[in-house]
Z-matrix of the N, CA and C atoms (Angstrom, degrees):
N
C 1 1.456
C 2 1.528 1 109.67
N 3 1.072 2 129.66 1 143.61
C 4 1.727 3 153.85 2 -172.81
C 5 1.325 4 100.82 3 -89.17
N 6 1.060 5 115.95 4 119.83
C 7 1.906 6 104.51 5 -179.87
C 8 1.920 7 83.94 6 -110.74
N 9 1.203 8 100.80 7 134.01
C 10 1.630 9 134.90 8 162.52
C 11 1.517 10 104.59 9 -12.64
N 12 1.332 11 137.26 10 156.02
C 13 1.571 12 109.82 11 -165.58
C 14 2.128 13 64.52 12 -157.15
N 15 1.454 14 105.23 13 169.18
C 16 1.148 15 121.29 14 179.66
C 17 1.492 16 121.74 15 -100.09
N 18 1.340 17 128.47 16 112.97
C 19 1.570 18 137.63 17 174.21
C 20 1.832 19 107.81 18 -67.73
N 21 1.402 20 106.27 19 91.93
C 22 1.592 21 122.33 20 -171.36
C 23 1.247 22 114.84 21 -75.04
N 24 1.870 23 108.91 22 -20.76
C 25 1.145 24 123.85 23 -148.26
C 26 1.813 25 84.49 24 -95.03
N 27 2.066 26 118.92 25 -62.35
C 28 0.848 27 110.78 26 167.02
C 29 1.539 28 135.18 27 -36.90
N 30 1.483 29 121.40 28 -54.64
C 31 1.584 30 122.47 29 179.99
C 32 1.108 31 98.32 30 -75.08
N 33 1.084 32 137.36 31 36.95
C 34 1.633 33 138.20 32 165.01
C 35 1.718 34 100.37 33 -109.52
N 36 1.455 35 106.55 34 -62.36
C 37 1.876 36 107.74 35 -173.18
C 38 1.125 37 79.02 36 -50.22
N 39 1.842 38 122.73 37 -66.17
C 40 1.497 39 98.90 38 -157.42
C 41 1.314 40 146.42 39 -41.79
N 42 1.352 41 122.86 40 -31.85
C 43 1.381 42 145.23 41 140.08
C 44 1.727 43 115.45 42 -26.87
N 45 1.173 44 117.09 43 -66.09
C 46 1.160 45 151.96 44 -153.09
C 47 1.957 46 88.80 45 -66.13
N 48 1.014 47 99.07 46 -63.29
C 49 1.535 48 116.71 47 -179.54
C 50 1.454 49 116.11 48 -69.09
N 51 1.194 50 115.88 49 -23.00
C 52 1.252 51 110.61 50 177.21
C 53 1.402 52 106.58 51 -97.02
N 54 1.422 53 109.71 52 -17.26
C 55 1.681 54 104.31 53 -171.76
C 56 1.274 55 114.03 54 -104.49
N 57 1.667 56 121.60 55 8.01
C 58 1.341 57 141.76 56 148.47
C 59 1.379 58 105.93 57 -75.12
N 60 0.829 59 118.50 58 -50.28
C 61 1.628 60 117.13 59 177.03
C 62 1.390 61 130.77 60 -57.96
N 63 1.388 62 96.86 61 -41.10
C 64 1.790 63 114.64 62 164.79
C 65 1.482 64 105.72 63 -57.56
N 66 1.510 65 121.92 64 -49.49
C 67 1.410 66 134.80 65 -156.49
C 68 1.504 67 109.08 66 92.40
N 69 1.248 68 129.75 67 21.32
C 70 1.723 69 133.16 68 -160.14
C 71 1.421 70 89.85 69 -109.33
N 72 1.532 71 95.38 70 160.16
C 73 1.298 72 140.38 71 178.45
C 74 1.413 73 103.65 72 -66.84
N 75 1.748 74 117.83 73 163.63
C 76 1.427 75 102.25 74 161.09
C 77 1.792 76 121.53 75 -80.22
N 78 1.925 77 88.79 76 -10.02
C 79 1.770 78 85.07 77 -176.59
C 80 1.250 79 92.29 78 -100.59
N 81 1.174 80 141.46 79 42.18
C 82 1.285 81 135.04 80 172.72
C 83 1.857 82 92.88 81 -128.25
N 84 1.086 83 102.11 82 -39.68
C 85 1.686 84 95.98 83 171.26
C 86 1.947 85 107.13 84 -66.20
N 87 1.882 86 110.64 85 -45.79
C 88 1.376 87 80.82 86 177.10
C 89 1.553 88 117.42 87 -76.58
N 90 0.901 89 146.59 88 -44.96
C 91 1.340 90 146.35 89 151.42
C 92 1.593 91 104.50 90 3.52
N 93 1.135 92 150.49 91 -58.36
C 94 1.327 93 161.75 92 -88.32
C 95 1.549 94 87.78 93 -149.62
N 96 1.331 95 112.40 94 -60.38
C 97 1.465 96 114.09 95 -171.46
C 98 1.783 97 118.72 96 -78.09
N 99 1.817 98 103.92 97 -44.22
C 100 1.128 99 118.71 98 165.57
C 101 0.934 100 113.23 99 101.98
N 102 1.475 101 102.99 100 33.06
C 103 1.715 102 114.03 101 162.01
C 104 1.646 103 100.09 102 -108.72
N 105 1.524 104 88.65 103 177.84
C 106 1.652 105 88.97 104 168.72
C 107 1.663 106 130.65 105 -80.37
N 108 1.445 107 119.56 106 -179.50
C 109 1.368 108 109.24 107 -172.43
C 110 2.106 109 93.92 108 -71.50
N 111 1.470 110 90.14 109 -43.98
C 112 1.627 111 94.92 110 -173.56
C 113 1.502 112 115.91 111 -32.43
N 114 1.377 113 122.92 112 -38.69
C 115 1.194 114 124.56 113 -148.75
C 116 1.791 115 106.53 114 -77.51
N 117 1.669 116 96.69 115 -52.11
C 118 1.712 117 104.24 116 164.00
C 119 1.644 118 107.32 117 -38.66
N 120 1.828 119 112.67 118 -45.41
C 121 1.085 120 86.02 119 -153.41
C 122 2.092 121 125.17 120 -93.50
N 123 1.341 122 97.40 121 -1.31
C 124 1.657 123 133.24 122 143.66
C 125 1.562 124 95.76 123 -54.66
N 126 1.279 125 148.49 124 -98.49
C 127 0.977 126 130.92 125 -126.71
C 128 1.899 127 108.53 126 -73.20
N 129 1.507 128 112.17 127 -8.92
C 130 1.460 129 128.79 128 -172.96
C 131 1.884 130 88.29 129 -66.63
N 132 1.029 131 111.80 130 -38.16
C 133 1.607 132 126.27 131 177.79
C 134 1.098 133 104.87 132 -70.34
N 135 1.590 134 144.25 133 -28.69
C 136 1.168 135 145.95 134 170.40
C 137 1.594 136 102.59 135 84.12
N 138 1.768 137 99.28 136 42.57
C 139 1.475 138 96.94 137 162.09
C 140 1.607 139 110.65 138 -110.27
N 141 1.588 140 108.26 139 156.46
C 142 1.930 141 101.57 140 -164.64
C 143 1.766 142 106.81 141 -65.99
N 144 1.171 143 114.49 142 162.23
C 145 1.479 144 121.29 143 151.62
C 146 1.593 145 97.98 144 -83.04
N 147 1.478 146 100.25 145 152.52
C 148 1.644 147 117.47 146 159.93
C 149 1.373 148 107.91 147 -54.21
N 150 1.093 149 112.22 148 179.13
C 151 1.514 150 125.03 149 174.06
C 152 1.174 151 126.87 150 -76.13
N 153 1.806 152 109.92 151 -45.30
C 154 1.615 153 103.29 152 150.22
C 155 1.482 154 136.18 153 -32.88
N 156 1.802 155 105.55 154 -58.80
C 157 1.067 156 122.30 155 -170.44
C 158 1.792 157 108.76 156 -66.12
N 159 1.489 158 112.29 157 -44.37
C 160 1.492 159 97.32 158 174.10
C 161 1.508 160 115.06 159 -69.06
N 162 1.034 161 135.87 160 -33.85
C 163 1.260 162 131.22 161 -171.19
C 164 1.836 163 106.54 162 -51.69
N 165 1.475 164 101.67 163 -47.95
C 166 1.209 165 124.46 164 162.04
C 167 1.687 166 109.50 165 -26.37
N 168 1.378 167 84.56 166 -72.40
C 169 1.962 168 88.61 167 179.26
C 170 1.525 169 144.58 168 -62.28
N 171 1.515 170 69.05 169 -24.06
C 172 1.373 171 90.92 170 178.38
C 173 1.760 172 128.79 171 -96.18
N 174 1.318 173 103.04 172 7.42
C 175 1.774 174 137.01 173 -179.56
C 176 1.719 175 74.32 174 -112.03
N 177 1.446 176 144.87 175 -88.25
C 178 1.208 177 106.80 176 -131.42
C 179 1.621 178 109.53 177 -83.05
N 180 1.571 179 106.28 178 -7.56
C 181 1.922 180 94.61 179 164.80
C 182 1.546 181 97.31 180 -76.88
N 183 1.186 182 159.50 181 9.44
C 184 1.256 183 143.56 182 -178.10
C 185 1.507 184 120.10 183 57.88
N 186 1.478 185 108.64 184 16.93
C 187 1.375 186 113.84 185 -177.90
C 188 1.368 187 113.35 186 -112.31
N 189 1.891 188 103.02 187 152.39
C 190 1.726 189 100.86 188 168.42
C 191 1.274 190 125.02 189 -30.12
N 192 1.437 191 136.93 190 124.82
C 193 1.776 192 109.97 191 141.24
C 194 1.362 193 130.31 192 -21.10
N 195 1.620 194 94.40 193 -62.06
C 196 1.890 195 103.13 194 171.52
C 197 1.044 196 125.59 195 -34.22
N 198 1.481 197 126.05 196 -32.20
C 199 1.305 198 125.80 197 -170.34
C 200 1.802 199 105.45 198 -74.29
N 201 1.376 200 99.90 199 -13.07
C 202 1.923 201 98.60 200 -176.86
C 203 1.928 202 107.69 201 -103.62
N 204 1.278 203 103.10 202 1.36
C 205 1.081 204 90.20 203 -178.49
C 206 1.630 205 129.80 204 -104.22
N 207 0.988 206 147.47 205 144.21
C 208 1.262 207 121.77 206 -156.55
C 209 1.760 208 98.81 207 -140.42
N 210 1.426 209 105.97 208 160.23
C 211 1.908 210 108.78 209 -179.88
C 212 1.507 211 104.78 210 -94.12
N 213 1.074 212 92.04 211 -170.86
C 214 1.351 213 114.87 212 -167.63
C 215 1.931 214 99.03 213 -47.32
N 216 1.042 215 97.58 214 -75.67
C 217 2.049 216 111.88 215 174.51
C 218 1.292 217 92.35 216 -30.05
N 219 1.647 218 141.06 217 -37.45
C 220 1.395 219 114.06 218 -124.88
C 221 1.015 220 133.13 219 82.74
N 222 1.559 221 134.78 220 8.26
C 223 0.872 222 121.61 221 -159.23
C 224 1.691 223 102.64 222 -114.60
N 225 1.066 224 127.18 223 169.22
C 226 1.456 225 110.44 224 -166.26
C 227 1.667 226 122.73 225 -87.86
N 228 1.460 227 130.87 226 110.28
C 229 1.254 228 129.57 227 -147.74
C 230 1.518 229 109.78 228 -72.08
């Protein structure tokens, strides 16, 4: 069995889009969320946040986790 793996690339636009929308910085987005600036700038590399740190991200877009995680296909779990 394939356990669900994380779309870094997706919760990244998502970020991206919301923090265009705000008009914010990326250290004003981590600031906001309460991760570090580093971490945005690792994941621009499409490396994962920890679990802390996404939960983090995923509270200040106001969105599911689920929505970043995807199956085996890709398809969204």
């Amino acid at each position: 069995m394939t356990r669900p793996r994380l779309d870094v690339q997706a919760l990244h636009d998502a970020l991206d889009q919301q923090r265009r929308t705000k008009k914010l910085s990326w250290r004003q987005v981590a600031a906001e969320a309460g991760v570090s600036p580093s971490t945005l700038s690792r994941m621009t590399q499409g490396k994962r946040p920890d679990v802390d740190r996404f939960a983090a991200l995923v509270d200040w877009l106001g969105a599911p986790a689920g929505e970043f995680l995807r199956g085996p296909s890709g398809e969204a779990v």
